[in-house]
N, C-alpha and C positions, 0 to 999 in steps of 0.2 A: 794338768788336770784334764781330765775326760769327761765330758758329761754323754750319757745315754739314753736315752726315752723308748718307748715304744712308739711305735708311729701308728697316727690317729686313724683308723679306719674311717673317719666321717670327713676325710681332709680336711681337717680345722688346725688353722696354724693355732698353735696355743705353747704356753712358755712355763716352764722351768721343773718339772720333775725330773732329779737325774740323778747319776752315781758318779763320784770323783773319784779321783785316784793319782795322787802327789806322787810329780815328776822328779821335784829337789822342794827339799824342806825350806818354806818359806817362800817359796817362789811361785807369783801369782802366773796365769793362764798369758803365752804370748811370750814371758822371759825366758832365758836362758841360763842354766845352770854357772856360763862362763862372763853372760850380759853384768856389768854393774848395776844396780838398784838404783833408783832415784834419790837423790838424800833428799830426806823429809824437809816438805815446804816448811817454810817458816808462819805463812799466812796457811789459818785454819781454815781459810775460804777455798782453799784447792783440792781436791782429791790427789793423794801420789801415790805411788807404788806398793808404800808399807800399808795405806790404807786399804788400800784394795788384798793384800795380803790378809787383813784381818777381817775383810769379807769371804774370803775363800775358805780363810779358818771355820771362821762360822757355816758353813754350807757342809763344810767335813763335818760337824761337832753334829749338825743335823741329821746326815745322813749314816751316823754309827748310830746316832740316838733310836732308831726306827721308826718311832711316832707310828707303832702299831699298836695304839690304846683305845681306839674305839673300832664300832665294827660300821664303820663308812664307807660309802662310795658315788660320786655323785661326777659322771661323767659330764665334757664342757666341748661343747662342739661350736661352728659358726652356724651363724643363719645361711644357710647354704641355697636352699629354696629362691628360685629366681621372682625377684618381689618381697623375697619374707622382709627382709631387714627394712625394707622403706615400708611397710602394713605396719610394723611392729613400732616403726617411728610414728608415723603419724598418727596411730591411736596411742600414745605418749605423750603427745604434742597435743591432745584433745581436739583435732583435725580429721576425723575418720571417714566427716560429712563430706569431705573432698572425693573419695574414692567409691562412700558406700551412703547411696543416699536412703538410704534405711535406718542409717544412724541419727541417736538421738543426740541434743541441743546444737543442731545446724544454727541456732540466733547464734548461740555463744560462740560461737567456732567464728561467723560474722564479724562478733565484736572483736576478739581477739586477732584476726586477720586485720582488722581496724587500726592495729597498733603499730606492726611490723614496719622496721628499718628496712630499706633497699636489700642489705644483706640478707637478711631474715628472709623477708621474702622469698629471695631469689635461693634458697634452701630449702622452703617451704615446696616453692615450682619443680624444683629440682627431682625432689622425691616425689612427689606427684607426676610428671610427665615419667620418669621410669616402673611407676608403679603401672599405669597406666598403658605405657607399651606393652608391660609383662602382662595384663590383663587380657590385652586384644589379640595378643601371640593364644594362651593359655584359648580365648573362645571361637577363635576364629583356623581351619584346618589350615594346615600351611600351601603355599602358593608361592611362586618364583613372585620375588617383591617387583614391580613397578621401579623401573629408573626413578620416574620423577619423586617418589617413596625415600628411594636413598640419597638423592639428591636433592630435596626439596626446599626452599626456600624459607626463609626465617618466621615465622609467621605466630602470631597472636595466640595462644595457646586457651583454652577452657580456666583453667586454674590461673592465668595471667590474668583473664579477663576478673575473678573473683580477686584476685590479691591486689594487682595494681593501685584500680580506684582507691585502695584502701586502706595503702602505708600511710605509718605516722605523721604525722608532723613533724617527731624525732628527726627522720629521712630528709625532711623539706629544709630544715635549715641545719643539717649534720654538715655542709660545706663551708659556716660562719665558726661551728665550732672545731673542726678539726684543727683550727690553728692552736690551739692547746695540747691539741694529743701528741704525747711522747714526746712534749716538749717542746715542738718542732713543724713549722711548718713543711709543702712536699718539695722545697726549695734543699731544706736542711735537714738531712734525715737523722745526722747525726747528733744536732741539736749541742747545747752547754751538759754542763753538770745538773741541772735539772731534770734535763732529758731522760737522763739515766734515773734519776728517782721519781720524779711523778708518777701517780695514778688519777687517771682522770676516770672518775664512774660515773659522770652525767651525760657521758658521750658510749653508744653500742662499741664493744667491743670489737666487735667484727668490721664495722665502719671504720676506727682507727686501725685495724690491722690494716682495710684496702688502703687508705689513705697512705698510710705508711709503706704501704707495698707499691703505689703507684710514685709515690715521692722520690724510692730508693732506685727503682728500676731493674734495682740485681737481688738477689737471696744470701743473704750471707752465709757462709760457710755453718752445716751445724755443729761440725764439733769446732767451736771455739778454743782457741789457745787458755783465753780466760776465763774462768768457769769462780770468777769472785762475788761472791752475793752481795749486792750494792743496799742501802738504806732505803727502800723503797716509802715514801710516804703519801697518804692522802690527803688532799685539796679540802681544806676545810670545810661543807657547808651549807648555808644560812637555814636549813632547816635539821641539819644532825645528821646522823647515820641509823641506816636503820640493821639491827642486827637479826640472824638465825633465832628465832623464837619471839621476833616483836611482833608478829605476825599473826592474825587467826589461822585457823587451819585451813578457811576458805581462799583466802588469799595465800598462802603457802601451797597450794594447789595449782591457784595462777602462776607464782612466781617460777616453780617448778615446772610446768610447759613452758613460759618463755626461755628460761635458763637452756632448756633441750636445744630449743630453737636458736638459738644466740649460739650456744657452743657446738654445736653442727654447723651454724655460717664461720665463727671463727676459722674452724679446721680448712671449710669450704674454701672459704677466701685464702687461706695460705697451703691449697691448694695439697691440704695432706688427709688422704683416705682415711677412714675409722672401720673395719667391724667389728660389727655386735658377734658378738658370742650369746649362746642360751644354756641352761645348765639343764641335762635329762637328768631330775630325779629318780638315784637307782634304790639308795640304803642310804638313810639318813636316822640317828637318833631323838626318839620325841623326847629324853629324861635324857638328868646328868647334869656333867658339869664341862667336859671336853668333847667336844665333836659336834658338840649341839650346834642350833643355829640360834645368832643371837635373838631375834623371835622370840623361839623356845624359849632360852634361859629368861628372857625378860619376862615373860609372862609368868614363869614360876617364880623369879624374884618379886615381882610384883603384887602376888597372893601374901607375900611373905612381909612387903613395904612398898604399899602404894605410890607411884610414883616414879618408880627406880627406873632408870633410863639410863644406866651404865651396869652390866653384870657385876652381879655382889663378888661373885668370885675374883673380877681383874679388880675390884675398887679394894680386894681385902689383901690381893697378893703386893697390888700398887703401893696401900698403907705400909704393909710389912717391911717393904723392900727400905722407904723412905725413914719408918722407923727403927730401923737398926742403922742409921744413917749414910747418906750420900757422899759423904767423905772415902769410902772406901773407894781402893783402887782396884778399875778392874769392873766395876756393877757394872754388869748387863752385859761384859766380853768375857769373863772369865764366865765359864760354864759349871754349874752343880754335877757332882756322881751321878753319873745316869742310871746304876741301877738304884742308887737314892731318891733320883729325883721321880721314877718310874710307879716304888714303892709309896712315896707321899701322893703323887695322883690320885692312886688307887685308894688311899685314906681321907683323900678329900673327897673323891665320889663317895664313900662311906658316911661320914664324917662332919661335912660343913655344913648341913640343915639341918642340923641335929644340934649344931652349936658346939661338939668336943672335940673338933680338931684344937691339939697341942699346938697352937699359934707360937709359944714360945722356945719350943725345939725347932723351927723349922730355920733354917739355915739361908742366909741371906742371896747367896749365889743359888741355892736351888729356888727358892721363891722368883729370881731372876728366868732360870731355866723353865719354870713351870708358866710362866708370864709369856716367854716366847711358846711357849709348847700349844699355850690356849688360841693363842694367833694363829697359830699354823694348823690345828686342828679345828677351828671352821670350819664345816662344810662347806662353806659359802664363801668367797675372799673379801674379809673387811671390807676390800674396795670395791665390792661385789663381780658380779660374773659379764654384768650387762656393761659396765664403766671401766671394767680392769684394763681393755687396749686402752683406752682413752689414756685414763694414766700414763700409761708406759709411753704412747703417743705426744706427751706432751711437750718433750723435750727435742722433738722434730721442730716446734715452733722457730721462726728463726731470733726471736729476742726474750730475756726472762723474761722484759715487763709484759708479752703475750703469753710465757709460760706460766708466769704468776695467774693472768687469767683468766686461764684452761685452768687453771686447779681451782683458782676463789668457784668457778660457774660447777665444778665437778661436784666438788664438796658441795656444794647447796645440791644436786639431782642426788645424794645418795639417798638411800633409806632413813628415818629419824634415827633405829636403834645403833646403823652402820655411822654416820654422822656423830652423835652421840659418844659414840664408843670412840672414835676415832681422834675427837676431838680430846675424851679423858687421857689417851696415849698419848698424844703432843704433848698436853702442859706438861703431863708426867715427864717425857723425853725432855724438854724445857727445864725444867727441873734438875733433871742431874746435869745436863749441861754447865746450870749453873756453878756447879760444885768440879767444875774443871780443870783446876789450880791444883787439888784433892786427888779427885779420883782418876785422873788423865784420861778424861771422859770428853771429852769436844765436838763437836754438830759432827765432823765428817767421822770421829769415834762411832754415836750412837748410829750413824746412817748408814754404814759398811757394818754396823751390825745387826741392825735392823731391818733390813733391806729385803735378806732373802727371808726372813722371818714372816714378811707381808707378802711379799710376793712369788715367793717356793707355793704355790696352790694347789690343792685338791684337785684333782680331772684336765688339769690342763698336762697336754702334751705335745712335746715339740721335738724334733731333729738339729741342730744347731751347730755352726761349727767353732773352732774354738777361738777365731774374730770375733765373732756373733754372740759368741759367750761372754768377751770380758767386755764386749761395751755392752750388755744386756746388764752386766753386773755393774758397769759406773753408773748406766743410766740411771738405772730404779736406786742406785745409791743415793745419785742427787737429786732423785722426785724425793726422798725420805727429808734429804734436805732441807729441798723447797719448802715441804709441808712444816718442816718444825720454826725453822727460821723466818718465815711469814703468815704463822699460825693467827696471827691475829688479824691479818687482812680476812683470810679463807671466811671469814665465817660472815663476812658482811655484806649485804644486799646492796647489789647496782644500783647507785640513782635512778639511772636510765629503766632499771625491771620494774623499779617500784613506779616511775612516771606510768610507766606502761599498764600496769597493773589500776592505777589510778581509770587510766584513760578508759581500760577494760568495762570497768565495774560502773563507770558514766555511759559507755555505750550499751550496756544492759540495761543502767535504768531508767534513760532512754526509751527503747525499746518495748519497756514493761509499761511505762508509762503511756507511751503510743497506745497499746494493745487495750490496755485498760479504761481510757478516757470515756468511751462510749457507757462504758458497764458501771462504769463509777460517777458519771455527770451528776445525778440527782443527788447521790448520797453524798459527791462533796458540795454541792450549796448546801445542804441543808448542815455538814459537818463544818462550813466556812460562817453559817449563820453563829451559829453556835459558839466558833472560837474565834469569831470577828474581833472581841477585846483583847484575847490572849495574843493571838496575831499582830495586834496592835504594839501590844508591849514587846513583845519580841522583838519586831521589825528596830524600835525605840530603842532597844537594848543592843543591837548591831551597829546600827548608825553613829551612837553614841559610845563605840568603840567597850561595849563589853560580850564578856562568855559567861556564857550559864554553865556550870561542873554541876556533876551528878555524884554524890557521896551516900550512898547509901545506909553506911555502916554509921554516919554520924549523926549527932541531934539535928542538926539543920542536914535534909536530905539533899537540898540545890541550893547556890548563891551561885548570884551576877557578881563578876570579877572584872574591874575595870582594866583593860590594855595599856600599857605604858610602852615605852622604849624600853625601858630597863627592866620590867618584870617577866621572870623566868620561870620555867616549871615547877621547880625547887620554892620559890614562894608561895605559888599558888599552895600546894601540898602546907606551906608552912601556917600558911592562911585558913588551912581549914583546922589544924594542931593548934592555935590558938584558942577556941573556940570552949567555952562553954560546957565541962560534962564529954567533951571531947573522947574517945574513948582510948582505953592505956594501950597507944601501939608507939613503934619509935617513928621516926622519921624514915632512916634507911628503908623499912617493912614496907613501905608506901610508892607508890607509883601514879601517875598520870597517862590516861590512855586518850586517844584521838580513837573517835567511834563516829559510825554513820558518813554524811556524807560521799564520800567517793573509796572509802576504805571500810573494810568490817569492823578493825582494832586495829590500833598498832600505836605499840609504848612511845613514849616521848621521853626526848633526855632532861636530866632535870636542870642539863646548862643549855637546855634553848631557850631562845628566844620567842614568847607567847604570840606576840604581834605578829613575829613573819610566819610562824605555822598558820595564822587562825589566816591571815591576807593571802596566804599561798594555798589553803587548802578548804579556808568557810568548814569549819566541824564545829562539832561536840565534844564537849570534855567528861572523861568519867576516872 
């Protein structure tokens, strides 16, 4: 195989537009016509030869197809600008007050500085001390440097002095907890059978990376002999899990800076570069259904069914494909007629908001072909333009359970509609897995098919050689992996982000409270006189180990709810269903939210335990 690119006038390394061209039939990039083939692993946890063969298939099937259906073009360069990429992180990271004291909530930027782990921090400084230099070079004319300039002694930095005082708590005793991460204390890096499966999320991520990196002393080799994806599982605990969507949007904000911030110190700490790339919008379409950006498409779906947060068009190809059944052999590697599958495109742009596309002639392999065609013709890359190295980057980490998460912290920075979408592709991908007895369809099936389908991108271009090529191809094989085989981690929020988040949202109010005391003295005696009884009862009501729920929708608006050991979310909800005129909804429809206090909202499971949330966190119930 030969791959070719043009080469980037803007020098930005960037990956995977090319042209093949088959050496010996069936013979992936690196073999030889007279080399033996690998005989197929027996364990589906391996990538081998034939699999890789049926990713290269797919890349040919690609590049006859032409996927010249929309009139796009959205060129993808680096942050090449000396300073861009650290300006463009730190107003990400909601930190801008560091560089540009003109910017606005320097309190909040305060509090959040407030929260940072060692690591964090020192990521935080990092990019600030080079911004900083690139500022004073850019205003100051050049000069033969001073000796003591290039040689200068270790010293206390502006941005050291803001962050230091400032780190967590987290940071203060992450030396008590490290002895659970990876299993293993820095004694034993390679730890039991545990080792290998745990996830600790009450500890920075980036903390156990140093930990683990100072324990081992060496880097392990990264391409591994064994590339078997182990049972990873999480540490159960005493207040739940909290997931993508339990959150308000206000804190989904915070969670999303820290996350920045945490997966910038991971990398940091294992000591592996990231750039950003930025995308120059050249030609993009605003209508449609192929080339769009998922934006676009949701917002037109959305006129259509409020709500919709997966494009109608992949949730109707998805159905299709699933309802002509997943038993067949072959979905989603056997390719539809291309100039059939070219011909139905063009009738679904016609067609499908109108409601008379022929759903019942369209042909299971091409709904397949049409499903990858909608991936690849984004303008934008699923994994977007800003996060796509990172991806690719992740599998530099030297251990899955650091690979695993780089991805869990990715997937939380994508965009809702990129996230969303991506997460409807796994279960889907999960899904015919399932049926892999059937349709000889298996994790490293759908991920060597899948692979260049996410990652072949619009505007990126690269020169590559043909080394560079086939592990560029196992790599992104086995990020597709990662993401389907541990789909159900990725979407779960860090103990550690939500502490932090917690801690955030106390240091603002705080703050407000500070600022406000003077302006508010009279008006709270006189509001204290006033709810002196209420307060009374209240206080009587805590003491006396209960919660007040807020029900809006029901005859009785609030009850006091005594705390037990044994009473859980699920009762309480059950507790209100009891009731009186109650009104006709089921159980499952229902939910328990923690409001106020140190959080905006955020759902609760209905198998916690009431007691340690309200002891662990003093809230409100709604």
């Amino acid at each position: 195989w030969d791959w070719r690119a043009a080469a980037n006038s803007s020098g930005g390394l960037v990956y995977f537009t090319s042209v093949s061209r088959c050496k010996a039939a069936g013979a992936a990039p690196g073999s030889s016509s007279g080399k033996t083939p690998y005989q197929r692993c027996s364990s589906q946890d391996s990538l081998d030869e034939q699999a890789m063969v049926d990713y290269f298939k797919e890349v040919e099937i690609i590049q006859r197809s032409g996927d010249k259906l929309s009139d796009v073009y959205v060129h993808v360069v680096l942050c090449s600008a000396e300073g861009e990429q650290e300006e463009a992180w730190l107003m990400e990271a909601g930190l801008a007050t560091l560089f540009d004291e003109s910017a606005s909530d320097g309190e909040d930027s305060i509090a959040l500085l407030s929260t940072l782990t060692r690591t964090q921090a020192a990521a935080v400084e990092r990019r600030v001390e080079t911004l900083k230099q690139t500022l004073r070079k850019r205003n100051k004319p050049y000069s033969v440097p001073d000796v003591r300039e290039i040689f200068k002694p270790a010293s206390q930095s502006k941005v050291r002095a803001h962050i230091r005082p400032r780190i967590s708590a987290v940071s203060s005793c992450v030396n008590e907890d490290m002895q659970v991460c990876n299993g293993a204390g820095p004694g034993t890096p390679g730890g039991g059978a545990d080792a290998e499966t745990d996830i600790n999320l009450e500890v920075s991520f980036s903390e156990q990376a140093l930990t683990y990196k100072e324990g081992l002393k060496v880097t392990q080799p990264q391409n591994e002999a064994d590339d078997r994806l182990p049972d990873f599982r999480v540490s159960q605990d005493k207040t739940g899990q909290t997931r993508v969507g339990d959150l308000s949007a206000e804190d989904m904000k915070k969670v999303r800076r820290l996350v920045l911030i945490e997966m910038s110190a991971l990398f940091d700490t294992c000591g592996i570069e990231v750039k950003a790339h930025k995308a120059l919008k050249v030609r993009v379409r605003e209508s449609g259904l192929f080339g769009v950006s998922l934006s676009t498409l949701l917002e037109q779906d959305q006129r259509r069914i409020p709500g919709t947060k997966v494009p109608l068009i992949l949730q109707h190809l998805m159905s299709h494909i699933e309802e002509q059944g997943l038993d067949t052999e072959g979905v989603l590697r056997i390719p539809g007629a291309a100039t059939r599958v070219k011909a139905v495109c063009h009738e679904l742009e016609h067609k499908f908001y109108e409601g008379v596309f022929p759903w019942q002639s369209l042909k299971q392999h091409d709904a397949a072909s049409l499903l990858k065609l909608f991936i690849r013709e984004l303008p934008y890359p699923l994994l977007t333009v800003e996060y796509f190295s990172a991806f690719i980057s992740v599998l530099k980490l030297p251990t899955k359970k650091q690979q695993l998460q780089a991805l869990n912290l990715l997937v939380l920075l994508l965009p809702e509609p990129n996230r969303d979408t991506l997460k409807a592709l796994l279960e889907f991908f999960q899904r015919v897995t399932d049926h892999k007895d059937r349709n000889k369809m298996t994790l490293n099936n759908v991920a060597v098919v899948m692979a260049p389908n996410i990652f072949m991108c619009k505007g990126f271009r690269s020169k590559i050689s043909e080394q560079q090529e086939f592990a560029m191809a196992t790599g992104t094989a086995n990020i597709v992996r990662l993401l389907v085989r541990y789909q159900n981690l990725l979407w779960t929020i860090p103990k550690f982000v939500l502490n932090q988040v917690r801690k955030h949202n106390m240091e603002n109010q705080r703050k407000m409270h500070r600022d406000r005391a003077v302006k508010k003295l009279l008006k709270k005696m006189a509001y204290d006189r006033e709810r002196a009884s209420d307060k009374q009862e209240k206080n009587t009501e805590a003491e006396g180990g209960f919660i007040r729920v807020q029900a809006p929708q029901f005859s009785k608006v609030s009850m006091a709810v005594q705390l037990t050991e044994d009473l859980k979310a699920s009762d309480v909800l059950t507790h209100f269903l009891s009731q009186e005129r109650s009104p006709s909804v089921k159980r499952e429809d229902l939910c328990l939210y923690e409001m106020g206090g140190n959080i905006s909202e955020c759902l609760i499971s209905i198998t916690l335990n009431t007691a340690t949330q309200y002891t662990v966190h003093f809230v409100k119930w709604h």
